[in-house]
C-alpha positions, 0 to 999 in steps of 0.5 A, spaced: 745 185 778 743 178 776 735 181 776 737 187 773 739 182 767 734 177 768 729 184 768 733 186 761 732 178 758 740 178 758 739 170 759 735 167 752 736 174 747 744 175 748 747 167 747 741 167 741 744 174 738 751 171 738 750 164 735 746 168 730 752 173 728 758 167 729 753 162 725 752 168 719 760 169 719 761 163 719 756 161 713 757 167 709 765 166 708 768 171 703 761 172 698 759 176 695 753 178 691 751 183 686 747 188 689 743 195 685 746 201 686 746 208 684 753 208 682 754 202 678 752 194 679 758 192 685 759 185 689 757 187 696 760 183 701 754 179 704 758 179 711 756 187 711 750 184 714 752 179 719 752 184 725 744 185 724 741 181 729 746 181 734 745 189 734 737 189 734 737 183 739 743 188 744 737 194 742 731 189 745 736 187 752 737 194 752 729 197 752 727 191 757 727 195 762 723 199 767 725 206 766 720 208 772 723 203 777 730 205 774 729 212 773 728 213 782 733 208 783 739 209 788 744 205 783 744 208 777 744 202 771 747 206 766 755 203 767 751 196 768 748 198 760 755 200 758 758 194 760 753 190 758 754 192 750 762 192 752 761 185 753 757 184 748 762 187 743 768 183 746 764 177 745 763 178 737 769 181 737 772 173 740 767 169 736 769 173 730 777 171 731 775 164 732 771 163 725 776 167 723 782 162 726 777 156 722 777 159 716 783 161 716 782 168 713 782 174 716 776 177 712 771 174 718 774 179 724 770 185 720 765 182 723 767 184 729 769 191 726 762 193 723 758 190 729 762 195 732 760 201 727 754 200 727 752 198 734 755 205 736 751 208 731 745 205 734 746 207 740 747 215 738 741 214 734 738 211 741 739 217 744 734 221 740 729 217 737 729 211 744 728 204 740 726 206 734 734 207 733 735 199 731 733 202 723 740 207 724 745 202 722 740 198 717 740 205 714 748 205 713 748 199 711 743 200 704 747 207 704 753 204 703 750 199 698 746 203 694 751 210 693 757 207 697 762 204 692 765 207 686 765 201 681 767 195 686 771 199 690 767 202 697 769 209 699 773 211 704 767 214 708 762 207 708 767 205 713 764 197 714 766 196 706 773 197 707 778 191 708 779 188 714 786 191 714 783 198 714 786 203 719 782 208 718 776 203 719 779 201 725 779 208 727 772 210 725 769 204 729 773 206 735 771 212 735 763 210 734 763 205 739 766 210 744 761 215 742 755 211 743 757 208 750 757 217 751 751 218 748 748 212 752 748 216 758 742 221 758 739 216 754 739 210 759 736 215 765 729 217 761 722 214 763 719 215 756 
């Protein structure tokens, strides 16, 4: 186990990922800035964009790998990968809740909830389109920014726009994430 994530680069792209995504929430509080949309001129959380590197840093854990050398192995990794990005996710999902605990609002726990969202997506993209697939949640992201709100309200289906209190958000990041972690499965088995 220790090789396999010395091999993944587990040891300096992980801790840098999560220090990354707890100082981002950390400094971005509760702005908001005026962005171009299709849609009208609305003042986008910047905390949408947090989760950013800590997805695309879990992606180049995830393709540090030898997928021959993987592929022929007796133990399959596969539930080593699914743990990892659980972990990861439980650990956003810790360092959100304690910014969110330093400043005392509950706006910081999004944080969590998105980078779940959008590393679910990123992990069906990565089903098909291998490491490539980082650009799948940036994607989302200037989706929901630029035909995503009505006025200054976010729509229903942007997800990662809806406040931190949204059950139906809730939901929605589960069940993406979730879907992800299944979508990995064939994925993390090919050679190229």
């Amino acid at each position: 186990m220790r090789w396999w994530f010395k091999a993944r680069k587990g040891y300096t792209l992980l801790p840098l990922g999560l220090a990354l995504f707890t100082l981002a929430l950390f400094a971005v509080q509760d702005t908001t800035v005026l962005l171009p949309s299709v849609t009208g001129s609305p003042r986008v959380a910047l905390s949408l964009f947090v989760p950013v590197p800590l997805f695309a840093l879990l992606m180049a854990v995830l393709e540090s790998r030898l997928p021959s050398a993987e592929a022929s192995g007796v133990r399959s990794l596969i539930w080593f990968d699914n743990a990892l990005v659980i972990s990861v996710m439980a650990a956003a999902a810790l360092c959100s809740v304690a910014v969110a605990a330093l400043q005392g609002t509950a706006a910081a726990t999004t944080g969590a909830r998105n980078a779940l969202f959008l590393t679910g997506l990123m992990l069906i993209g990565r089903a098909w389109a291998g490491q490539a697939a980082v650009m799948v949640p940036v994607g989302w992201l200037v989706t929901v920014v630029v035909i995503g709100f009505r006025g200054n309200i976010p729509r229903p289906w942007t997800v990662i726009a809806l406040p931190a209190d949204d059950v139906f958000a809730a939901v929605a990041c589960a069940t993406v994430f979730a879907v992800g972690l299944v979508a990995q499965i064939p994925s993390s088995r090919k050679t190229a």
